[in-house]
N, C-alpha and C positions, 0 to 999 in steps of 0.2 A: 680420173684416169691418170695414169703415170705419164712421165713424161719419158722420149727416147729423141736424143739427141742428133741430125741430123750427120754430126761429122764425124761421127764414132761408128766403129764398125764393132757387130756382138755374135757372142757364141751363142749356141743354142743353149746352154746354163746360164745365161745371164751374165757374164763375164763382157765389159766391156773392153776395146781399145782403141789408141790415138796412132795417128801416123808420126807423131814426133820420135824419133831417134836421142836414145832407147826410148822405149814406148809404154807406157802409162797402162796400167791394167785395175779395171776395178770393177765394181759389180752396178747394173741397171736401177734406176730407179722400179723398175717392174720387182726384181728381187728384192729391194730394201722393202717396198712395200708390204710384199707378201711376205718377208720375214717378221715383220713386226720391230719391236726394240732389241735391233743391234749392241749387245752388252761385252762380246769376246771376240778377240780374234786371233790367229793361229797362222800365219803367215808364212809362206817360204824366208828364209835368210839372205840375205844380199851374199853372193857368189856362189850360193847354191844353183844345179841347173832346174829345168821346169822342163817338160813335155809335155806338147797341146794333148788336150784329152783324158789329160791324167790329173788325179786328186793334186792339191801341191798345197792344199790347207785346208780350215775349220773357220767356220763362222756361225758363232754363236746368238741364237737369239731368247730372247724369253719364252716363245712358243717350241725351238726345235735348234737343231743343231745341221749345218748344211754342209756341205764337201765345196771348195770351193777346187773348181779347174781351169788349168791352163789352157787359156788359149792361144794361144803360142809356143812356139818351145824357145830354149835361151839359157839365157844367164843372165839371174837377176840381178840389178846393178845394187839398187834402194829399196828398202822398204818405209812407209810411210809411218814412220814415229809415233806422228801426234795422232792417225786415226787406232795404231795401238794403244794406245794413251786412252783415250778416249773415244768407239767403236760408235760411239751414239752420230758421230760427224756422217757416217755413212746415210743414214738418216736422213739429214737434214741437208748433208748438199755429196749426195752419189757420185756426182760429174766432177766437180771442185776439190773442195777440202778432205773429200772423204776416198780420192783414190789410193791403192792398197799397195803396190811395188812396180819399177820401173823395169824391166829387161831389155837388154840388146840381142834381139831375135835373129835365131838363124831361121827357122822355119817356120809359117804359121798353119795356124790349124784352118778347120773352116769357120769361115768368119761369114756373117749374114750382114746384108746392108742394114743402115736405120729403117727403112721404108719394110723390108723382106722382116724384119725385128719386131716391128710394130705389128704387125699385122698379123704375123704369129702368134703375139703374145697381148695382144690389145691395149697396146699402150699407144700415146702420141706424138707424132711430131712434132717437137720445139719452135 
């Protein structure tokens, strides 16, 4: 069973975020899973804007190709280099090494708790 971390709050795509300023955006271990091997990614550009709900990249796996969406809206600050570099990190640590870009949000989307996450999506608590 996947893991969903308790201090992160997730959209209903699998999109997670941190409450750190700017804030930390990347995808579930629920989605790494069910995507299989993470090989591409497609990123927003750092000072690009994003709105929650809206496509704002591509992630690529060996089985399928997925939209990835904002869950927030903002201004991206960072995008995260090395999991460009190498998309396989999403994989193996979702939470960690393998988050995707940072934004300084003005507004967020809907966000579901860890607990409301899990249970929609049958993953569990860390």
């Amino acid at each position: 069973m996947s893991t969903v971390l308790p201090a992160l709050r997730y959209s209903a795509e699998h999109e997670w975020v941190d409450d750190a300023s700017p804030t930390k955006v990347g995808i579930s271990q629920v989605a790494a899973d069910t995507l299989g091997d993470i090989v591409y990614l497609d990123l927003p550009e750092a000072g690009s804007t994003i709105t929650a709900g809206e496509a704002c990249g591509e992630i690529e796996s060996t089985k399928s190709v997925s939209e990835l969406y904002a869950p927030v809206s903002g201004t991206v600050v960072e995008v995260n280099a090395d999991a460009v570099a190498n998309p396989a990190v999403l994989n193996e640590d979702p939470y960690g090494a393998g988050w995707l870009f940072t934004v300084e949000v003005t507004e967020e989307g809907p966000l579901l708790s860890a607990q409301e996450y899990a249970e929609a999506n049958g993953g569990e608590l860390a």
